[in-house]
C-alpha positions as CSV (number, residue, x, y, z in Angstrom):
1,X,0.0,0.0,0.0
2,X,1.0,3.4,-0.6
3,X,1.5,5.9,2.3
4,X,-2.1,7.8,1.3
5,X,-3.4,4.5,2.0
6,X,-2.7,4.8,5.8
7,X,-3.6,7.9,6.2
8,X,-5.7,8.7,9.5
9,X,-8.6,8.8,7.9
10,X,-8.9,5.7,6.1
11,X,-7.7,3.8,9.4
12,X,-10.7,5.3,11.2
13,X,-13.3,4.9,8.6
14,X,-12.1,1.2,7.4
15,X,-13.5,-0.9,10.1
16,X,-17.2,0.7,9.2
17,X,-17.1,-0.2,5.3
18,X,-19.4,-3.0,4.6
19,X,-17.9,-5.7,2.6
20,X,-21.0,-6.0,0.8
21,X,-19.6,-2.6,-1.2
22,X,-17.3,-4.5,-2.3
23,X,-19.2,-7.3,-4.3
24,X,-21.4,-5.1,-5.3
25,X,-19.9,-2.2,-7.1
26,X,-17.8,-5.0,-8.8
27,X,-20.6,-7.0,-9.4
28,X,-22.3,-4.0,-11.5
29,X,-19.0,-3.8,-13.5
30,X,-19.0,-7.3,-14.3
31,X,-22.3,-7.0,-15.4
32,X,-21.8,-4.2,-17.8
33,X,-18.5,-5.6,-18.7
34,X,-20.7,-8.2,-20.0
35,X,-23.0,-6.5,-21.8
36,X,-20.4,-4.2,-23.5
37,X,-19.0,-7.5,-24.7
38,X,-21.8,-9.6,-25.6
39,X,-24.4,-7.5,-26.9
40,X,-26.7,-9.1,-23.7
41,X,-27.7,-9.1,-20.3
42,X,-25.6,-11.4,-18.4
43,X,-27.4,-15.2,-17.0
44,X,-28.5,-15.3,-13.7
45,X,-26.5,-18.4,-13.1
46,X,-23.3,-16.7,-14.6
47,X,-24.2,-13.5,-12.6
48,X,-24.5,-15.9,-9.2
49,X,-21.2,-17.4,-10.1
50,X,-19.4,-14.2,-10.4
51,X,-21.2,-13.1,-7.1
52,X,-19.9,-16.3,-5.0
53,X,-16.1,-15.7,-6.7
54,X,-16.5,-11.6,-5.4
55,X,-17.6,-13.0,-2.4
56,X,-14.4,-15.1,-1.8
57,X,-11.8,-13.0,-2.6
58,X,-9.1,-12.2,0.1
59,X,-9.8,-9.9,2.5
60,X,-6.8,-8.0,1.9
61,X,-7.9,-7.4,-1.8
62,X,-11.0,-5.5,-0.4
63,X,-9.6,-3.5,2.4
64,X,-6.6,-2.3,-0.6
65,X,-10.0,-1.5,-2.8
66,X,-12.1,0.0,-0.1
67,X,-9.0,2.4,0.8
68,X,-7.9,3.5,-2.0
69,X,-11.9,4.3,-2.5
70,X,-11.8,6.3,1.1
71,X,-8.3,8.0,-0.4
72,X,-10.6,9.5,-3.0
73,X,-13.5,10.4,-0.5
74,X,-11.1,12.0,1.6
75,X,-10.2,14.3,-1.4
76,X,-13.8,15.3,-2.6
77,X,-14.8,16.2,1.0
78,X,-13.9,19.7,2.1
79,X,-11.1,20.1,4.4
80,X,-13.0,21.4,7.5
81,X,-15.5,18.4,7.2
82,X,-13.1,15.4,7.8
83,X,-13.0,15.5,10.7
84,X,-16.7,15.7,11.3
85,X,-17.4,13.1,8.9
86,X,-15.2,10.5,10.7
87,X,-16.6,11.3,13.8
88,X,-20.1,10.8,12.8
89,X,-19.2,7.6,11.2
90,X,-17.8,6.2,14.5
91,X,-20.7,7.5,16.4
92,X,-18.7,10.0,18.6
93,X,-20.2,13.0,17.5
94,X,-23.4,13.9,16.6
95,X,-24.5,13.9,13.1
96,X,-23.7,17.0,11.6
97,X,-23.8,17.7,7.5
98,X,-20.8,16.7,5.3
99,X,-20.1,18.8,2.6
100,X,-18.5,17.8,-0.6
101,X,-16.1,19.8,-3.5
102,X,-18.8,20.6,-5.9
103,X,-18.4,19.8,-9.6
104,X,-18.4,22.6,-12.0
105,X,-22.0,23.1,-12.1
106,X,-22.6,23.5,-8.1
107,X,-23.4,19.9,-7.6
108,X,-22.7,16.8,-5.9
109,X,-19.3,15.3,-8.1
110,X,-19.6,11.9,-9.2
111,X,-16.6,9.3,-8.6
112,X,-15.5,6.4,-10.1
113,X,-15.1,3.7,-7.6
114,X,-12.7,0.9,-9.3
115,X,-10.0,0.7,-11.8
116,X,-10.4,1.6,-15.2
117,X,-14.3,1.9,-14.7
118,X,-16.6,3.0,-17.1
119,X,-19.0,4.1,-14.8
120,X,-19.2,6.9,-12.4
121,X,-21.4,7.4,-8.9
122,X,-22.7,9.9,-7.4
123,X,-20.8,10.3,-4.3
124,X,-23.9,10.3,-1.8
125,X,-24.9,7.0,-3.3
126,X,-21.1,6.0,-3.1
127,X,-21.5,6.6,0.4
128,X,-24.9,4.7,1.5
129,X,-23.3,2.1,-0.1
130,X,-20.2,1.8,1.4
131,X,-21.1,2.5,5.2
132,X,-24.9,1.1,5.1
133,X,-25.0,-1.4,2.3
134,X,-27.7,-0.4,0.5
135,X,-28.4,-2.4,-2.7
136,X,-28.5,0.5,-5.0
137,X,-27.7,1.2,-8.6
138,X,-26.0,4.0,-10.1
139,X,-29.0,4.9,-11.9
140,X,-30.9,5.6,-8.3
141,X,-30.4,8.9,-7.8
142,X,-33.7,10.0,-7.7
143,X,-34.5,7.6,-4.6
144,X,-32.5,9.5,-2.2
145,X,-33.5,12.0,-0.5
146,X,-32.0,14.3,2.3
147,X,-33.1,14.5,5.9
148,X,-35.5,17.2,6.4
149,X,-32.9,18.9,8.3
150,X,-30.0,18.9,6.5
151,X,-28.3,22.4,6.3
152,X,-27.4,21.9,2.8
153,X,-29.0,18.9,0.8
154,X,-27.3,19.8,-2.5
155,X,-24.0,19.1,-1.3
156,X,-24.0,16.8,1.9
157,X,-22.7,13.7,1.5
158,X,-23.2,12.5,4.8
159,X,-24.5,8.7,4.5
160,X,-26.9,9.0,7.6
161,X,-28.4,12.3,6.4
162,X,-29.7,10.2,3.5
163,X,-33.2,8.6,3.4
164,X,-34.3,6.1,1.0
165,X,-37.6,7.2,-0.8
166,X,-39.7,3.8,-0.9
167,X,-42.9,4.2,-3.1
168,X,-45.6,2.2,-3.8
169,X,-44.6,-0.4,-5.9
170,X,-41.6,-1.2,-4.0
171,X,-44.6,-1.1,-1.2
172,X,-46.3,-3.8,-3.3
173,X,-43.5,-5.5,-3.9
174,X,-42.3,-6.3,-0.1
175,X,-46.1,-7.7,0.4
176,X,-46.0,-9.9,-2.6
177,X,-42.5,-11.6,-1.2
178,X,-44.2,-11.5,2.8
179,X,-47.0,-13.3,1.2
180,X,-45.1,-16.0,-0.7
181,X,-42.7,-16.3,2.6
182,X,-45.8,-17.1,4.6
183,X,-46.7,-20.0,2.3
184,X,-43.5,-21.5,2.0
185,X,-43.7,-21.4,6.5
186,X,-47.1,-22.7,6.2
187,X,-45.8,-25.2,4.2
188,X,-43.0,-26.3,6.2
189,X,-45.4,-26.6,9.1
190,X,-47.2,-28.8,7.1
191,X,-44.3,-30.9,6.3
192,X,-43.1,-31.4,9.6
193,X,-46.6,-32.6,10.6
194,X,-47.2,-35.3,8.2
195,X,-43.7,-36.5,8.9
196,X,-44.2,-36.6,12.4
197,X,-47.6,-38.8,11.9
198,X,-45.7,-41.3,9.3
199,X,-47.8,-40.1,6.3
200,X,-46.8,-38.9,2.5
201,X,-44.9,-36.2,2.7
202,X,-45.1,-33.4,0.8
203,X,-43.3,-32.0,-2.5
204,X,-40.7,-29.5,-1.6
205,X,-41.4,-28.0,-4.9
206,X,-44.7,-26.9,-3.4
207,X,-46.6,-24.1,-1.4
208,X,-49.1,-25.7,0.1
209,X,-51.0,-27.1,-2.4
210,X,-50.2,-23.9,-5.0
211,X,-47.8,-24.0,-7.1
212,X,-45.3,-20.4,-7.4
213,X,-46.6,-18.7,-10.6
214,X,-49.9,-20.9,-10.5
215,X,-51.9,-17.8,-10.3
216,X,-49.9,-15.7,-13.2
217,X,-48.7,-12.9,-10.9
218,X,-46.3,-12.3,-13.4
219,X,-43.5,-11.2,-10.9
220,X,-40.4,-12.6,-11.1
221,X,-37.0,-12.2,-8.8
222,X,-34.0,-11.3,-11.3
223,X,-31.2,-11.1,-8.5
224,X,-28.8,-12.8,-7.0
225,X,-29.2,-12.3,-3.6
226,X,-32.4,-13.8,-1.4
227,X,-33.6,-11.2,1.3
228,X,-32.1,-13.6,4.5
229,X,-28.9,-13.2,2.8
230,X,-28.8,-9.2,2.4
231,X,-29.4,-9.2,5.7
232,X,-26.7,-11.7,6.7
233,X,-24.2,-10.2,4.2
234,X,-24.8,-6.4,4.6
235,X,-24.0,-6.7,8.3
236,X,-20.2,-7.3,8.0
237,X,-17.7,-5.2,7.8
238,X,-14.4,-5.5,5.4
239,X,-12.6,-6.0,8.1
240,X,-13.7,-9.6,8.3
241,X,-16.7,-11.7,9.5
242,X,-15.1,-12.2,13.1
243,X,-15.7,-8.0,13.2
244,X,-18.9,-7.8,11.5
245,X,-20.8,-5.0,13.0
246,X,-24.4,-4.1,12.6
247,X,-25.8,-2.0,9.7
248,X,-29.4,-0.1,10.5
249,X,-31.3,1.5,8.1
250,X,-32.2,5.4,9.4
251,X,-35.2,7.1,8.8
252,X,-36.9,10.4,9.6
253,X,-38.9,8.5,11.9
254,X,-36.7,7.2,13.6
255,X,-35.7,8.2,17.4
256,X,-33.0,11.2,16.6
257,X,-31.0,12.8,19.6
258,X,-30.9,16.3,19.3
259,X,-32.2,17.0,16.2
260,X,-29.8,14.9,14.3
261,X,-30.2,11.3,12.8
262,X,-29.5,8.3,15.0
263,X,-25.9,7.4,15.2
264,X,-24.1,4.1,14.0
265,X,-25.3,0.8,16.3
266,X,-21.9,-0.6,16.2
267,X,-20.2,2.0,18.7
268,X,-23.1,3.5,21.1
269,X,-21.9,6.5,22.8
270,X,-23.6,8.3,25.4
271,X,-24.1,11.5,23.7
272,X,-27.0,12.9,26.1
273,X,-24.5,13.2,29.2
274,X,-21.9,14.9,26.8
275,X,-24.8,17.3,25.2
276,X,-26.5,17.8,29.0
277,X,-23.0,18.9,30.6
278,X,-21.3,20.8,28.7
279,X,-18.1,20.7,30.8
280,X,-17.9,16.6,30.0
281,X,-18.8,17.4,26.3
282,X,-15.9,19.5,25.9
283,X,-13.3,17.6,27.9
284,X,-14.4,14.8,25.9
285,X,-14.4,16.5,22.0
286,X,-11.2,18.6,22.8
287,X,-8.8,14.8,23.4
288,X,-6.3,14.4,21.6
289,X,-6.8,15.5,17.8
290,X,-6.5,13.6,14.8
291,X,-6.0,15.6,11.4
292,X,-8.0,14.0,9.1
């Protein structure tokens, strides 16, 4: 690694990327990769294989990805937010807008996140990616929106200032798969019973007497990954499995402290004694400083 790639900043944000970013920005590459080269979308079999192989690779490989990726976040983030971005990251300091550089036309700058990659992100989505794992596509832009109290929306890249606009189809959607999910239990309930009184079981190609696509819902699940395993997945950190840490999903609904989104659930801080006495608060932000 070069010396940019131990700068403070990356060692203090590393341990909170998700390795999930990993297999996934490189998964989308592969993907158009594929495309570019064969005039067609790539098989769901082929895109599960490249998936696993992501999945596998070294751990070492995606800390080296994942800081040379921070090196460039680090540049596109004002100076006199660094410091304020890692500590919201770690959950020591309450969540306070991060501004980026803006691009020549006032706006949020787009980045390109591996080698030689024909594709560029915008760096907000860059960033609910990397720290909360959010299955998103470069082309979802438009589903992010910024907490209603975000000093400046245009230009904060601050991943837990960031809500997820969910609208009713994707609404539809989640109750279609909860609906098939409690068939497939009722089934297995159903299994277990007739095994447990010695009688025919039943086909484990079946939902309870109905077959999936019987009723011509005409929906049909194009991904690789099942819902259990976003959630297993999107939990652990680069770092390795043995550190995995705990990804949750903020909302403006959530419970805020102070006016400000909930902070990370990996490192809870007791913020309201710092906040309530403002002697401890200070003592405890004016340690020993890092320059980020």
């Amino acid at each position: 690694m070069t010396m940019d790639e131990f700068h403070p900043f990356i060692e203090a944000l590393l341990p909170h990327v998700k390795s999930f970013a990993y297999t996934w920005f490189n998964l989308q590459a592969a993907k158009r990769k594929y495309h570019k080269k064969h005039e067609k979308r790539m098989g769901i079999d082929e895109e599960r294989r490249c998936k696993e192989e992501l999945q596998s690779e070294k751990i070492e490989v995606k800390q080296k990805w994942a800081s040379r990726l921070l090196g460039k976040l680090r540049k596109d983030i004002t100076q006199e937010c660094r410091e304020d971005f890692v500590l919201s990251v770690q959950g020591k300091r309450v969540s306070v807008c991060v501004l980026s550089n803006p691009d020549q036309k006032g706006k949020i700058r787009r980045i390109d996140c591996l080698r030689q990659a024909d594709k560029v992100w915008r760096l907000d989505l860059v960033m609910v990616i990397l720290f909360r794992a959010v299955p998103l596509e470069s082309t979802d832009g438009e589903r992010l929106e910024k907490w209603s109290q975000c000093s400046n929306p245009h230009l904060c890249v601050n991943p837990y200032h960031v809500n997820i606009s969910v609208r009713e189809l994707d609404l539809y959607l989640s109750n279609h798969i909860l609906s098939k999910q409690t068939m497939l239990y009722n089934a297995e309930v159903m299994q277990r019973r007739t095994r447990d009184s010695d009688e025919e079981l039943l086909s484990a190609k079946s939902y309870g007497g109905v077959q999936p696509g019987a009723h011509g819902d005409g929906i049909h699940i194009g991904g690789v990954y099942s819902a259990p395993e976003l959630q297993r997945c999107t939990n652990m950190s680069i770092m390795g499995p043995q550190n995995g840490m705990s990804s949750i999903v903020k909302t403006e609904h959530t419970q805020q402290h102070h006016g400000s989104p909930v902070y990370p659930s990996d490192q809870p801080l007791v913020i309201n004694v710092a906040v309530n006495h403002g002697k401890a608060a200070h003592t405890y932000l004016s340690c020993t400083r890092t320059r980020y």
